[in-house]
N, C-alpha and C positions, 0 to 999 in steps of 0.2 A: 504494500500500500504506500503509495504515496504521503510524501510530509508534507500539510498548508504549512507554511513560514506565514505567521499572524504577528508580527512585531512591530510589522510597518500601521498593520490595523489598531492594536495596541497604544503603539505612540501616539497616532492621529486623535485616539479618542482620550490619551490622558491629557492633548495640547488642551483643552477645553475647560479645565478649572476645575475643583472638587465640588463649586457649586452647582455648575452649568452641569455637571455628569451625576445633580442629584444624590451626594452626600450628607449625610443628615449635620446637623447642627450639632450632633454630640461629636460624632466622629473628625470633624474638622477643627473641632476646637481642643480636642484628647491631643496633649503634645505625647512625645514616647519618653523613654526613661533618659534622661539628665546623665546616669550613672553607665546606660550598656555606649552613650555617646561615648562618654570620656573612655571608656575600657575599650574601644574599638581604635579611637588614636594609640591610645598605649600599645595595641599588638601590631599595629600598621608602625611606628616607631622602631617596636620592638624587630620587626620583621627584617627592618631595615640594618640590621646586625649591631645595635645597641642592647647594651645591659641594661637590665630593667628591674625596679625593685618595687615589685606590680604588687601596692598597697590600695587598690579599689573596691574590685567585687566581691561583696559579702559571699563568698564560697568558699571551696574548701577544693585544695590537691591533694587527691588518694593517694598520693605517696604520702605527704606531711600527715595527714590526719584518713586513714582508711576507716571504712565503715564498722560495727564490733561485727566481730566472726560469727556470732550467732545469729546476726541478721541477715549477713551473705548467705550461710547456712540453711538458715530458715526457708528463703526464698527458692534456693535451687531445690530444697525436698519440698513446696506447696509446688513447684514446675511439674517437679513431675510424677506428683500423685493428681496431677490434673485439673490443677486451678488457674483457669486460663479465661473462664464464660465472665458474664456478668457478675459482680457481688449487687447486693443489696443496695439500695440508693438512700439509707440510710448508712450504709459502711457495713463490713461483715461481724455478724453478732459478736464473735470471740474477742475482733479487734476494740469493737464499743466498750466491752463488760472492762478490756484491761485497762483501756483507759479510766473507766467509773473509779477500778481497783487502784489506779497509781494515784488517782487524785485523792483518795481517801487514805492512800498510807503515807504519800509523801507530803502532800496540803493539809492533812486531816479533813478531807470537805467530802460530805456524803451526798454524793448526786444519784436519783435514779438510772439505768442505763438508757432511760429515754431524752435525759439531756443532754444526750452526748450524739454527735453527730462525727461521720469521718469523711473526708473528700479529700480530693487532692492535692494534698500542702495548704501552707495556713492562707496563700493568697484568693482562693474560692471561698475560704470561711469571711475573709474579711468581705469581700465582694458580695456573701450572701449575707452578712450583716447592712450591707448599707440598702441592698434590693429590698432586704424583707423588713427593713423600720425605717428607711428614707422616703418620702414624696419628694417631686418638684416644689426646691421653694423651700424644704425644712432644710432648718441650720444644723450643721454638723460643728462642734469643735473642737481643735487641736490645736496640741504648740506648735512652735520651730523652733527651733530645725523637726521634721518631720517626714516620716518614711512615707512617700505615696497616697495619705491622704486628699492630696489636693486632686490626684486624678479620679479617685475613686469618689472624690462630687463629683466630678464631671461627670462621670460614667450616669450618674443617676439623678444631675442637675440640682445639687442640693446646696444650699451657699453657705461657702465656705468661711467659719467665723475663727481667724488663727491670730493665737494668743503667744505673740513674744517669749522669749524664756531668755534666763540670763547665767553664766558658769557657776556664780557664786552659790544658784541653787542646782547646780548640776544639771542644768539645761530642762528641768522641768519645771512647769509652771505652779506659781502659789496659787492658792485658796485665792487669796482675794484679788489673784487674775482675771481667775476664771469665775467669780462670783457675778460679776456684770452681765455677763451672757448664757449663763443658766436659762434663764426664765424662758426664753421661747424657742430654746433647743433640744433637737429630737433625740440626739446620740456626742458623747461625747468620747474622745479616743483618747486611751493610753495606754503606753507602752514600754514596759522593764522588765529586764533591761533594755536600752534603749538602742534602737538602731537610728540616728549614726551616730550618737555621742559616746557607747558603752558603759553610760551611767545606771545606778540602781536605784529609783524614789524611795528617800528612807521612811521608814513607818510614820510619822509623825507627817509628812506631808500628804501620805495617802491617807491617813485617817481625817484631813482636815478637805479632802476632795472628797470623800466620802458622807462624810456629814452634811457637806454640799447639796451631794446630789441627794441624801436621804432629805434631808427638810423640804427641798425642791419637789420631790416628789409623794411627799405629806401636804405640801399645798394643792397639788395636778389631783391629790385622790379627793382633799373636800370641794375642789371644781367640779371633777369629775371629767379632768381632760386626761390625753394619753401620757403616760410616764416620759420621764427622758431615761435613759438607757446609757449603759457604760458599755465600751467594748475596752476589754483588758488583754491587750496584746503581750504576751508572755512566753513568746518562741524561743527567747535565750535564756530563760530561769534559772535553769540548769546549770548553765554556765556564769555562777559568778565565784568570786575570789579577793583576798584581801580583806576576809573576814567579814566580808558585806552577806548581808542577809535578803534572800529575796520576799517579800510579804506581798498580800493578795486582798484586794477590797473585801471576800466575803469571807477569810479569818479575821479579818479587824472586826466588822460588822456583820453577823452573819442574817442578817435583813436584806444587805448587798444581792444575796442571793435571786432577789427580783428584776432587778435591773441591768445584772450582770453579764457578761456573756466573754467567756473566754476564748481567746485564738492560742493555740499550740501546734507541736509538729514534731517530728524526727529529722528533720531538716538540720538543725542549726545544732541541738544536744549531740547526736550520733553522727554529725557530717554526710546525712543523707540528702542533701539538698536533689540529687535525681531521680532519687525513690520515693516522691510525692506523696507522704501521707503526712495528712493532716487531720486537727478536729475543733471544733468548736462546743463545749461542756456553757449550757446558760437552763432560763427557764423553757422548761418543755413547748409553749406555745409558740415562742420565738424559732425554739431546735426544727419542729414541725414546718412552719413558713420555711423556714432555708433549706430543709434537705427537700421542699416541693421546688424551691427555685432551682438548684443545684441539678436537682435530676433534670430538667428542663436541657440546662447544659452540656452535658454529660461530665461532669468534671466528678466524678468518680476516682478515688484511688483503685491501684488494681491489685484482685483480689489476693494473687501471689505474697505482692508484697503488706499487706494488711493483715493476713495470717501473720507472716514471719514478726513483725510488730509487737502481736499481740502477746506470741510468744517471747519478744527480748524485754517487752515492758513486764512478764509475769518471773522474768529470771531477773530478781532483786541481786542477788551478787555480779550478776553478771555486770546489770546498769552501773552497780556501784563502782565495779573497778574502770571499767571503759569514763566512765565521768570524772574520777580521779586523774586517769592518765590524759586526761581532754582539757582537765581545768590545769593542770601544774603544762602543758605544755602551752597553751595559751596565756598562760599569767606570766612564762617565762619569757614568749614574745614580746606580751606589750610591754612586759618589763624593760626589757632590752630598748625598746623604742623611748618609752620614756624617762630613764638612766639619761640618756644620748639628747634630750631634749632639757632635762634639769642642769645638764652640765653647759651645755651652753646658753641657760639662761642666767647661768652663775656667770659666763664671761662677760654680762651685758646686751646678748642679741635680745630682739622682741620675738622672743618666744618663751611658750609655755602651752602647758598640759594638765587634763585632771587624771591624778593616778589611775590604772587598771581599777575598774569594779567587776566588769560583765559583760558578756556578748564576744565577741572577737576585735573588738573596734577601740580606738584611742581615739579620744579628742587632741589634738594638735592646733595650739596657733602658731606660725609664720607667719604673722606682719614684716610681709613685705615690701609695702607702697609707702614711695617715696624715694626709695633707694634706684637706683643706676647699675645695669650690666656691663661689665667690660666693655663691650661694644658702645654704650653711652645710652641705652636704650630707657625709658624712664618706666619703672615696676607699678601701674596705678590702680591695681584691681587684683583678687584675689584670684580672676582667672589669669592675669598676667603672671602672676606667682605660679601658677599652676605651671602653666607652660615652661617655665623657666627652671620648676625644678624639674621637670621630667628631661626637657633638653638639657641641661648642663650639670644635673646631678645624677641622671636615671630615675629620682623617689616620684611616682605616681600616686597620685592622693586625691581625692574629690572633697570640692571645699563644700561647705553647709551652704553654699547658692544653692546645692543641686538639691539639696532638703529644703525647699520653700522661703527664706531668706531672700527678701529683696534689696539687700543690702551687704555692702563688703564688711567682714567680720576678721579676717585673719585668719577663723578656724579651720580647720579640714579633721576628715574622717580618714585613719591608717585601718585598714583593713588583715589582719596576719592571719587566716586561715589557708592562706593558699602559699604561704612564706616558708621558707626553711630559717634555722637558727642563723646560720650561717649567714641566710640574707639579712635577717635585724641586725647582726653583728656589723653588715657593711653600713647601717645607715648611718653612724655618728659620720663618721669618715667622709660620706656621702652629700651630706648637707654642708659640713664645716665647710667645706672643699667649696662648694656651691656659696654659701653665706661670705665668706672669705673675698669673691671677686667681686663685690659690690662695694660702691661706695655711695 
């Protein structure tokens, strides 16, 4: 058979505009990830036979961080005793109940296994949290720097009401930030530890959001209008260190329980970010709306891998040691990172850092506008800075513009999950080097 060659027809019809070729209004206005731009210069650099100390995308390289062996395990014997068809569009029972089980021995939190929903990594839970309690028009709120929130209004037209945050409180907002826009908000988002800062809200500022939303929605019930709702993104829990504790709106308050709705995953704890299982644990009426959305989708995890799951979340030693060797190799990363950022803010450079808490991420500022490159070139923006450590030092880094920030901060996010020791060892060296030809 003959090949049509359709490229020419193709081009002609994309010369016409996304309006004029009748693309909706959400889709034109959906920019794409901020984060896979900048990681796609980095390998187009990198390709170009530069050394690269590729601190961007929140992932993980199977050599530095491989998945626990009971999960790889797991998988190949659910292959091929033949779990290959459809699961459940609720997730497969075994996988629900362990999750029910891990939240109750490691949260102490006793949820039915009907509030528990499983789909494909935690990005479909957040997406069916905003489908199944956003309208066009209700206000969503979150801080900044902030992971993807701003798209996921768009996705479902909800206006976006984003509350500043400042280091001193570790990039999470207070109480009486967020007190002002309560009142006529449908859902409000947070997230610890935090992706991009790696910080962890200490108990005392979560207890004082909480109390928030409880009175807030002791008013909504003598109205008689709809709740506002918390979505508690919680995918790096697991991973914190330096003695920080990770705590949860509905152990401080366990009333929280109504309003609550958690995002989780095996993604970020076990370095499975391509074995897509996720789950969202809230109140059953909400679980029900989302796993109707989701099935709509098909965004299902798959069944293989949600057995093997169920079974690594039901081997408590197993989690234990594999999380042990996950947090000391991580903590020993960003160590290394920010060692190398205290010592030379002892020399005087304008930088600094908030120690290691959580997640795989270091907050990092390089203030570097105002300063001059060798070449004479003037540093006036945080993407300028960008560009110039990745060309003249190798360190690749995405600044908090690419988290919602419409404004130059200095900060950036190091990402060490995809790093060997070796590479944090290069970074003092790397930056000095860099920081050194500027005047």
């Amino acid at each position: 058979m003959a090949t049509l060659d359709l490229s020419a027809h193709l081009k002609e019809a994309k010369k016409h505009g996304p309006q004029a070729r009748g693309i909706s209004d959400m889709a034109r206005s959906l920019v794409g990830s901020e984060i896979l731009r900048i990681a796609g210069e980095v390998k187009a650099f990198a390709a170009q036979g530069n050394k690269v100390l590729d601190l961007t995308v929140g992932d993980f390289s199977s050599k530095e961080f491989p998945i626990p062996q009971p999960l790889e395990e797991g998988i190949i014997r659910a292959l091929k005793a033949g779990h290959s068809n459809y699961p459940p569009a609720s997730g497969v029972i075994e996988c629900r109940e362990a999750v029910r089980q891990m939240f109750e021995r490691r949260l102490g939190l006793g949820y039915p296994v009907g509030s528990v929903l499983i789909a494909g990594g935690a990005r479909p839970m957040i997406a069916g949290i905003y489908y199944a309690l956003c309208s066009p028009g209700d206000k969503v709120v979150y801080s900044l720097p902030s992971w993807n929130n701003n798209h996921y209004c768009t996705l479902v037209g909800a206006e976006k009401i984003e509350v500043p945050t400042r280091p001193e409180s570790q990039f999470f907002p207070r109480a009486e930030d967020l007190a002002p826009h309560l009142g006529q908000a449908r859902l409000l988002c947070l997230n610890s530890p935090q992706n991009p800062t790696g910080t962890v809200i200490d108990r005392d500022a979560l207890s004082q959001v909480c109390e928030l939303v409880l009175a807030e929605n002791k008013r909504r019930q003598q109205a008689g209008s709809p709740p506002l709702y918390l979505m508690y993104d919680q995918v790096y829990w697991m991973l914190t260190f330096g003695g920080v504790t990770h705590h949860t709106p509905v152990s401080l308050y366990p009333e929280m329980a109504a309003y609550t709705i958690f995002v989780d995953g095996i993604s970020k704890a076990f370095a499975s970010t391509g074995l897509r299982v996720g789950w969202a644990v809230g109140p059953t009426d909400v679980i029900e709306r989302m796993s109707a959305i989701l099935t709509h989708l098909g965004a299902w995890a798959p069944r293989p891998e949600q057995i093997a799951t169920a079974e690594l979340l039901n081997n408590g030693p197993a989690v234990d040691s594999y999380l042990a060797q996950m947090n000391r190799n991580l903590f020993t990363r960003l160590g290394k990172l920010s060692g190398a950022i205290e010592a030379l803010k002892g020399k005087g450079w304008n930088v600094d850092c908030i120690s290691p808490q959580g997640a795989i991420y270091l907050s990092l500022k390089i203030d570097l506008r105002g300063k001059k490159t060798a070449e004479g070139k003037l540093l006036r923006s945080d993407e300028d800075t960008r560009k110039y450590l990745l060309e003249e030092a190798g360190i690749a880094l995405v600044p908090f513009l690419c988290f919602g920030l419409a404004e130059d901060t200095g900060w950036f996010r190091a990402s060490v999950g995809a790093v060997s020791l070796a590479d944090c060892d290069s970074f003092q060296a790397r930056l000095t080097g860099a920081l050194e030809k500027l005047s």
